[in-house]
N, C-alpha and C positions, 0 to 999 in steps of 0.2 A: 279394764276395757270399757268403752265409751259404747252405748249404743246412739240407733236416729233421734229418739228421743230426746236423748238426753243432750246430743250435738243442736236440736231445732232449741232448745229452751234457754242456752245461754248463749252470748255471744262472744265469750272471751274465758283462759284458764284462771286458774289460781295465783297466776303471777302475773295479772293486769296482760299479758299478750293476746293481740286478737286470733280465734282463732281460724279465722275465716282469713290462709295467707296472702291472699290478693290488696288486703286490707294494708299490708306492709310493703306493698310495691312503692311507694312514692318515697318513703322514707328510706328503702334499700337503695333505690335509684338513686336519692341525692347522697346519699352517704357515699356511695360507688366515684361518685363525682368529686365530691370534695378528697376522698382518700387518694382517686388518680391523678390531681392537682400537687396533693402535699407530699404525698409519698407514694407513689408509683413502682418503687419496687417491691415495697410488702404487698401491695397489693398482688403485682405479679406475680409473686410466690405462693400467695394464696389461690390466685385464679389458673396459678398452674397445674396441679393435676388434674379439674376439671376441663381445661381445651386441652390437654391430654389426650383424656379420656374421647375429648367431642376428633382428635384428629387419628389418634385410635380406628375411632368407629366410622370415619368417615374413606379410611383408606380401606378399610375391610371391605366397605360396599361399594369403592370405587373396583377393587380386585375382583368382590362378584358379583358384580357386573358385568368387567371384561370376560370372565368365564363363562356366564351366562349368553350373550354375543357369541361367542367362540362357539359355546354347544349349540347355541341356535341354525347355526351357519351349515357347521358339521353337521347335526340333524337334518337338516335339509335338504343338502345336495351333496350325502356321501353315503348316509344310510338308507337300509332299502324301504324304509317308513317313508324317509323325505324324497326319494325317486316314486314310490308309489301314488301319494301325495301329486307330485308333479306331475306322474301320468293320467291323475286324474282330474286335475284342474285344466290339463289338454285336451283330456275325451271332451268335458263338459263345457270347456268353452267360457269357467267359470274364471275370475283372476286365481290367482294361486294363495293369497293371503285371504283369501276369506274361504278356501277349503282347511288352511292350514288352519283360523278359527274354529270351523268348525267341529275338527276332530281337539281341538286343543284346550277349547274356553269350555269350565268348569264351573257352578255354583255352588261355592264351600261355606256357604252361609247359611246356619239355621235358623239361628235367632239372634234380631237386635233388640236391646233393649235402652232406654232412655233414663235416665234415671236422677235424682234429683241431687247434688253435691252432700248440700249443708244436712238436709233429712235422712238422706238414703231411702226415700221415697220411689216407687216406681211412677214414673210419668207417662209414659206409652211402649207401645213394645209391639214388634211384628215377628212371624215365624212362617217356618216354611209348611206349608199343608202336607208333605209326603215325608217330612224326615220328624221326630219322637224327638220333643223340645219338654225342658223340664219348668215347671210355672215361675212367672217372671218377677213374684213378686219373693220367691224364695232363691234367685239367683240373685237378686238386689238386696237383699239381707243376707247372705253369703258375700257378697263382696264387698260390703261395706264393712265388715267384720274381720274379715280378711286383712283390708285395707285397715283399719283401728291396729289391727296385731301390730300390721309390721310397723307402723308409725310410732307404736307404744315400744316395742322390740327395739327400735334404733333409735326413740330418741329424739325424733326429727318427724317435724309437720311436713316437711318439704318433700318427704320419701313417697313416689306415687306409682305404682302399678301400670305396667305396660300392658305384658302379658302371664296369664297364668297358664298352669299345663296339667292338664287330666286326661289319664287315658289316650287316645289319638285325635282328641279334640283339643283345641286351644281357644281359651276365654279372650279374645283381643279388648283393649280397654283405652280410651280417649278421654282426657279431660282438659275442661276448661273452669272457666271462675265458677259457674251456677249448677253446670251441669254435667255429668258422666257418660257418655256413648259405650256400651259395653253390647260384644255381641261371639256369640260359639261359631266357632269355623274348624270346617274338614282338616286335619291338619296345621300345618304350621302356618302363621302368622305371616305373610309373606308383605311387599313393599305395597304390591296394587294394592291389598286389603288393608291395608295402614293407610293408604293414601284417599280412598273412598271413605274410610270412616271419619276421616279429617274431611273430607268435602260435606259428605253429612252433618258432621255437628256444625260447621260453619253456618252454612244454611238455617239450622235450627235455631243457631243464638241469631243472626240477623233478624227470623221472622218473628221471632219470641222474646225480644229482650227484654219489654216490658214484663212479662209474663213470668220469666224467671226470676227476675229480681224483688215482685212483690208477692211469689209465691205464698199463700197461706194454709197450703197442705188441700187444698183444692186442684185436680188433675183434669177436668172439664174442658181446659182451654186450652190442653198439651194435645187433643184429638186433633190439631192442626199439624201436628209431626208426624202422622202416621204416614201420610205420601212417601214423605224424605226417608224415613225408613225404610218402608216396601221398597221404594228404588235401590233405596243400599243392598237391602238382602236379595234383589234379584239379579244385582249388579253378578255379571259374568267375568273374571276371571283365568286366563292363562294359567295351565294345571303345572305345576311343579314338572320339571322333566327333569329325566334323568342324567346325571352329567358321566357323560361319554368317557370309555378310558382314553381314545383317540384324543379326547378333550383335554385331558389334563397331561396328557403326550405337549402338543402344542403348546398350553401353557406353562409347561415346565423347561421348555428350552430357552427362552429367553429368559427366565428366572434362574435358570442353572447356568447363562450367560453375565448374568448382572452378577452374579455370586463368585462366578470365576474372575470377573473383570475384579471385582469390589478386593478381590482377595491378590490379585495380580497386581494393582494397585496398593497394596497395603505392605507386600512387601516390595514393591519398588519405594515406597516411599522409607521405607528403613533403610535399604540400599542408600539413596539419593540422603537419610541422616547422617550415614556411617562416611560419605562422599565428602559431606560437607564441614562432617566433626576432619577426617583427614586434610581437607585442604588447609582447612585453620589452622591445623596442627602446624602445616609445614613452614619452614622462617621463608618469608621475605616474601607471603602470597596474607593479604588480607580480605577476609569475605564480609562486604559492608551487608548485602541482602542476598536472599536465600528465598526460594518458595515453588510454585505452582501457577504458571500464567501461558494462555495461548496454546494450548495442547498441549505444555512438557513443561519440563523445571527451571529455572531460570536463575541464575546467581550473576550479584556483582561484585565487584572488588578491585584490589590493586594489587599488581605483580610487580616484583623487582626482575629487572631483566634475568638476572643471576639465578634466580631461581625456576625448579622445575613445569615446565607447561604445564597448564593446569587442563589442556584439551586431553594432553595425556595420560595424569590422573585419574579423570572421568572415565578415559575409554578404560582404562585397566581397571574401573570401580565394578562393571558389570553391570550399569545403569542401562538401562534397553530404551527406557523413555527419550525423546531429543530432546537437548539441554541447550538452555541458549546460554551463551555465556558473555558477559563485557568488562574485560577490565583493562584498569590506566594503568599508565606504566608511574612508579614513583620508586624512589633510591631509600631502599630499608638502612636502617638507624642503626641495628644490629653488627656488633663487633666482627662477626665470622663475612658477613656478606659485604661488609666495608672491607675488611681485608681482601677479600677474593677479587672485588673491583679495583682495588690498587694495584694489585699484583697485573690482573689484564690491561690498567691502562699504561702503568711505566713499564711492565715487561722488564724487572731487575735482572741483572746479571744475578751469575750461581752467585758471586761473591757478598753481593749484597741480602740483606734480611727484614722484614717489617715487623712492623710490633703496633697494634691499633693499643692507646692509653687513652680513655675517654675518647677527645673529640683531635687528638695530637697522633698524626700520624709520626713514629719513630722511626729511623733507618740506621741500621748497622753495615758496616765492611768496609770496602774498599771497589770503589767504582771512576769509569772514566770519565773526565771533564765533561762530554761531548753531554753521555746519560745526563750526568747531573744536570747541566744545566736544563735539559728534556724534563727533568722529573720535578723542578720548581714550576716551568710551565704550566705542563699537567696534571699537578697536584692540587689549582686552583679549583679542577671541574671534580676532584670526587668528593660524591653527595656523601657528606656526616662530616666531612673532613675541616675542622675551622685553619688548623694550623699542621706545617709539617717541618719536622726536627732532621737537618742535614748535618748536625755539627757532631758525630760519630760517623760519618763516611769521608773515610779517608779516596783522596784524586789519585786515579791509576796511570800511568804514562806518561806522567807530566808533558815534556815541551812538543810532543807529537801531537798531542792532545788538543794543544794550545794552536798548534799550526795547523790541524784538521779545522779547531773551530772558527778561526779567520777563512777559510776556506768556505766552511758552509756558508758563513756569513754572506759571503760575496756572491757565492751561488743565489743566495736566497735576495737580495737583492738587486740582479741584474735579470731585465725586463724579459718576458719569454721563459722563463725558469721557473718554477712549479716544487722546490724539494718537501717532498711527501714524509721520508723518513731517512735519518743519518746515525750512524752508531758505529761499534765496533765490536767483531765475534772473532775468538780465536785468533787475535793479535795485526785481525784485517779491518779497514775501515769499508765500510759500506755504505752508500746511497742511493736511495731510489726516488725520483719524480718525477715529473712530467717538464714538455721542450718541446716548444711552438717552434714551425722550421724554418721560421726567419730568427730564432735569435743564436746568441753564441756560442761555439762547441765547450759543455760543460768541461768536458778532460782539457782543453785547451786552457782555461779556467784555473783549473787544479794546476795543472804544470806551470803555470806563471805565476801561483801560491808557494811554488816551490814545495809541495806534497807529491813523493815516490808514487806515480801512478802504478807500480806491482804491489804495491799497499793497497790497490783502492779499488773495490768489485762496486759498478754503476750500475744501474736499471733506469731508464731513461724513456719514458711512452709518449708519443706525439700526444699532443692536443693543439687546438684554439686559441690564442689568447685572444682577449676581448680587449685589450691598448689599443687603442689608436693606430701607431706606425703598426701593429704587426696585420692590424683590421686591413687598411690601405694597402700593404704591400701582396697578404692574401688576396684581396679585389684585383690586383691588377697582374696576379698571377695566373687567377681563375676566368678574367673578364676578356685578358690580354686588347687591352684597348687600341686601335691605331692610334698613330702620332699626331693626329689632328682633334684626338678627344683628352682632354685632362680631367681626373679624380680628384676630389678630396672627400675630408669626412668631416662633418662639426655635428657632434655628439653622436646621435648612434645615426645618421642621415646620410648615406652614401649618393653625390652629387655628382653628375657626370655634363660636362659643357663642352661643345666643339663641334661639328660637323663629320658624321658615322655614316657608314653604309648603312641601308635597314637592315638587313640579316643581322648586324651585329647588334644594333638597336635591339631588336627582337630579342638575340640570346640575351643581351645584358638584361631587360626586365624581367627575364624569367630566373635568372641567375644569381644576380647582386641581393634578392630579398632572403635567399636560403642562406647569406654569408654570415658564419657567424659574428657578433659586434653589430652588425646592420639590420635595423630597424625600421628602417625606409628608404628607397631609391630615387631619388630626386632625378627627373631628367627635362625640365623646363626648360632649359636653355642647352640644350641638345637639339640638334640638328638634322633631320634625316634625309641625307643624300638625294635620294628615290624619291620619299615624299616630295623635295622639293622641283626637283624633273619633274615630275607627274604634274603640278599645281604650272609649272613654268608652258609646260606642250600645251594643256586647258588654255592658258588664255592666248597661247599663239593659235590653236587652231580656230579659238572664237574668233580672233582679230582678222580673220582673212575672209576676203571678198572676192568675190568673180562677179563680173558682167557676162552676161548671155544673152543670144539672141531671143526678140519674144517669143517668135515662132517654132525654132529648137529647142531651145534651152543649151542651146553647145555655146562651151566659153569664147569668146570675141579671142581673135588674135592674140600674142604677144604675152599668155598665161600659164604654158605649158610647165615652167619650172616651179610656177607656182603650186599646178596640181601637184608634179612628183615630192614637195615640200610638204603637202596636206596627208597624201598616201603616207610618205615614210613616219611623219609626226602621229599618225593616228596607229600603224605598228607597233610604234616605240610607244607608247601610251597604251597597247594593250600589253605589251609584256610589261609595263611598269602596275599595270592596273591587277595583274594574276600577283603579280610579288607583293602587292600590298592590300591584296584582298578587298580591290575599291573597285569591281563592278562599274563599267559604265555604257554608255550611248551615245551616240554624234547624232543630232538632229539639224538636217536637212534643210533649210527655208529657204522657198521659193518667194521673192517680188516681182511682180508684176508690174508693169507699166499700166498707171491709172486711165484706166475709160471712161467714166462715170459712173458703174454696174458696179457695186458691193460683191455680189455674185458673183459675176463677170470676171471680177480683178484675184477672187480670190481661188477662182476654177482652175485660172490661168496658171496663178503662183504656183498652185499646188503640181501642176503638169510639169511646168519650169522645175520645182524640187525634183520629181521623180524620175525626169529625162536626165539631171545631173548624177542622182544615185546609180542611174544604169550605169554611167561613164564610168564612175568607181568602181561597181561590180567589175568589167572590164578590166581593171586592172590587178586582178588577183590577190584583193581583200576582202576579210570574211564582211560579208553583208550582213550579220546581226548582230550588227553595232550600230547600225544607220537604220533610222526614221527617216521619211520625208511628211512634210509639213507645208502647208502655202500658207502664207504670211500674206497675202490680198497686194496690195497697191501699197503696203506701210514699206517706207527707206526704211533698211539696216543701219548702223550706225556708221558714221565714216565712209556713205556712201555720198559720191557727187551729183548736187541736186541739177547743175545741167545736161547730163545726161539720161537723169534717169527717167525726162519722158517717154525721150529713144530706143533705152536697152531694159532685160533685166537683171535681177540680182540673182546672188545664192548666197545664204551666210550660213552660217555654223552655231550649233550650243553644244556643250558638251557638259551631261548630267548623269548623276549617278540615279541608280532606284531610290535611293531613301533619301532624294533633295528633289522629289515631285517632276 
């Protein structure tokens, strides 16, 4: 064991290392560097149990912490200390945290001392006046020696003193490169008092750096740390409380929650292994990914249809977690699952037998023409199947057989016929498919194949067809067009030409687009009866002129047949205008015979329109369809300019709302 001495007299051991290890930071550092360059995992193995150690200790005081919080809170406003407390920072008016100071902050410092690394020198030192400190210069030779044991004990310069423990006092101890912060406190070592003796020596090597580093056993100059000291040992302190059983109530529910989940969790996850080792197990289910994502477990893979759901699986696994699952469909390679899918696609008779040989489907027995030739068709879609061997099934029925399958043939190629399926059971023939009901009576068909229709059990379900002729003849069964409209169809474009009433206009374009085959309704060169009434009375009632008196406005002589021709065309033009939802107006104008007056001629006009309007009213037509309007001294069109010094006009416009 080393004493000060003997550490101030040399500056390195027996084996050329310095002793002073701040001296080897530069050369640790680059070495740290080049090793995390070249090999980065041994380093990591090496610097692994020390951040261990540092996440260790870092979670321990992240926890008490949160306990510490917790009992603070609790203390405060549950117990009758922290109501008491409360009712007296109300009496007094004072805030509430600086009563809960004052009953709380404590000065657990008796003595700091300063001390010098490399000598074990005392450098300064303060103590408390009312508490029995023991002399400074023998607790700085106690710890220096102390400090030699354990470095000599382990081995290691690097081993350095926190804190030590005597009796109900505790030696707190700080170091840095030159100097030792060492001071006795009430009790345990706690974070503030670690954290103050760190702000302390800070300060000290800032204001003294010179001073440390050319020390020569002269302490003269260290009288500048006595401030920083005193502030240390007078520093106040938050006394240790007591942690609450209520406290560790609280924090033990959410720990005892992590613990149940973590554990709830561990065995779903062996469930969700045992889930996963059975799905793989099963043929014709393959599990490409497996794991944990998004709240719950997640597998992918491929299923053969053949085989068991795997939703079903799971839920019979006892898996509680939700599972997300995605698999493709693909056709397993596997002998048993190729067979089972031959078996469901050709549906053998009893007579017949299979036999999967590698990739050669075989067939044994004796089966009907009709099957067989069924079973080369659909032999080509099962998946694994390269080749399939007919030349061991012997043909059942011969020339019936032969006569059924010219039979199907003909079904299956006359237009309108749909045969879904054809075979024979129990020495009957059977067919089932669909029959659009324009085409022709299947049994009719058969009987002119010369096939015993008490042979022959049909099923036969309407549909659609999408052909042409059945497209057309549907349309004009559904449309039923009159005889002045003709249909046709070029590609899927239903086109109707000819001259229609509107009602039927109207049904056909709501109608002809839901057909099926039709794709669009063409009706451009369609005709609308109504519409064209409607368009033909507009321009007959613009076309008509009355002369009237300037003074009445009553029509002149010899126009009586004309008005009841205005009247009935403007009726017939409103029931043509409700059936085509064309809204209209008759307006009114009045001309006037020119006087010179702008004003004058157009006062007059407008009189002249409004005394003609009364005449109509008169005649038991609704009046809100007419405007009146004066048109001033301007002729109407196709009025005679020699009389129209003499007389005036009345003409007509006839406008919808949404043509201004």
């Amino acid at each position: 064991m080393t004493n000060g001495k003997d550490k101030a007299a040399g500056a390195g051991n027996g084996n050329g290392i310095p002793s002073d290890p701040e001296a080897l930071a530069p050369a640790v550092e680059e070495a740290l560097r080049v090793r995390a360059a070249t090999d980065g995992r041994r380093l990591a193995a090496a610097l692994g149990p020390v951040m261990g150690a540092a996440l260790r200790r870092a979670v321990y005081e992240l926890f008490r912490s949160a306990i510490r919080a917790v009992n603070r809170f609790l203390l405060f406003n549950v117990t009758w200390r922290g109501l008491k407390w409360r009712a007296e920072a109300l009496w007094s008016g004072r805030p509430f945290r600086e009563v809960v100071r004052e009953h709380t902050l404590v000065s657990p410092m008796r003595q700091v001392l300063l001390i010098h690394r490399r000598t074990g020198l005392l450098l300064a030192e303060a103590h408390r006046q009312d508490a029995a400190s023991p002399d400074g210069d023998m607790v700085s030779s106690m710890l220096t020696a102390i400090q030699d044991f354990v470095q000599d004990s382990f081995r290691s310069r690097w081993t350095q003193l926190q804190t030590v423990r005597f009796g109900d006092m505790d030696l707190c101890i700080e170091q840095r490169t030159g100097v030792v912060l060492a001071g006795i406190v009430d009790g345990d070592v706690n974070v503030p008092v670690r954290q103050a003796f760190r702000r302390t020596l800070d300060r000290v090597e800032r204001e003294l750096r010179g001073e440390i580093a050319a020390f020569d056993g002269d302490t003269g100059p260290f009288a500048r740390a006595a401030p920083h000291l005193e502030a240390c040992l007078r520093t106040q302190y938050p006394a240790e409380e007591k942690v609450l059983p209520l406290t560790w109530a609280v924090t033990a529910l959410p720990v005892l929650a992590l613990l149940g989940g973590a554990v709830f969790m561990l065995f779903e996850g062996l469930a969700w292994r045992d889930t996963v080792a059975l799905l793989e197990a099963e043929p014709g289910i393959v599990v490409l990914e497996s794991g944990w994502s998004r709240g719950g477990f997640h597998v992918k893979g491929l299923r053969d249809p053949l085989a068991p759901d795997p939703a079903v699986l799971i839920a019979e696994s006892g898996v509680r977690i939700p599972v997300r699952a995605e698999w493709k469909a693909y056709q397993a390679a596997m002998p048993d699952m190729m067979l089972r899918r031959a078996r469901g696609l050709l549906d053998p008779p009893a007579s017949v037998t299979l036999e999967i040989e590698g990739d050669v489907l075989r067939l044994r027995g004796e089966a009907p023409a009709s099957w067989l030739e069924r079973a080369r068709l659909v032999a080509a879609a099962l998946g694994g199947v390269q080749e399939i061997d007919l030349s061991r099934v012997a043909e059942a029925y011969g020339e019936l057989d032969r006569q059924w399958a010219r039979a199907v043939r003909q079904l299956r190629q006359t237009p309108g016929l749909v045969v879904l399926e054809a075979g024979r059971d129990n020495g009957r023939y059977r067919i089932e498919g669909l029959r659009d009901p324009g085409a022709p009576d299947p049994e009719a068909i058969l009987a002119a194949m010369d096939v015993d229709p008490d042979r022959v059990s049909g099923r036969w379900e309407l549909y659609e067809s999408a052909e042409a002729p059945f497209v057309l003849e549907r349309a004009r069964r559904v449309l039923v067009p009159p005889p002045s409209v003709s249909l046709r169809l070029e590609g899927g474009t239903l086109a109707a030409s000819g001259r229609a009433p509107h009602a039927w206009v109207r049904r056909a374009a709501l109608l002809a687009p839901g057909l099926r085959g039709v794709t669009d309704f063409d009706m451009t060169a369609l005709q609308d009866a109504e519409r064209e009434e409607y368009d033909a009375l507009r321009s007959r009632i613009e076309a008509l002129l009355f002369r009237v008196f300037p003074g009445t406005g009553d029509p002149l002589p010899g126009q009586v047949n004309r008005m009841e021709r205005l009247v009935a065309d403007v009726r017939r033009l409103a029931i043509l205008a409700e059936m085509l939802e064309r809204p209209f107006t008759v307006e009114v104008r009045g001309h006037a015979p020119a006087t010179g007056s702008e004003d004058s001629d157009t006062a007059v006009s407008l009189v002249l329109a409004r005394r003609f309007l009364e005449l109509l009213r008169r005649r038991n037509i609704d009046p809100s369809v007419f405007t009146a309007r004066g048109a001033g001294a301007e002729l109407p069109e196709g009025a005679e300019v020699r009389t129209a010094v003499h007389e005036g006009w009345v003409s007509f416009r006839v406008a919808a709302p949404f043509e201004g």
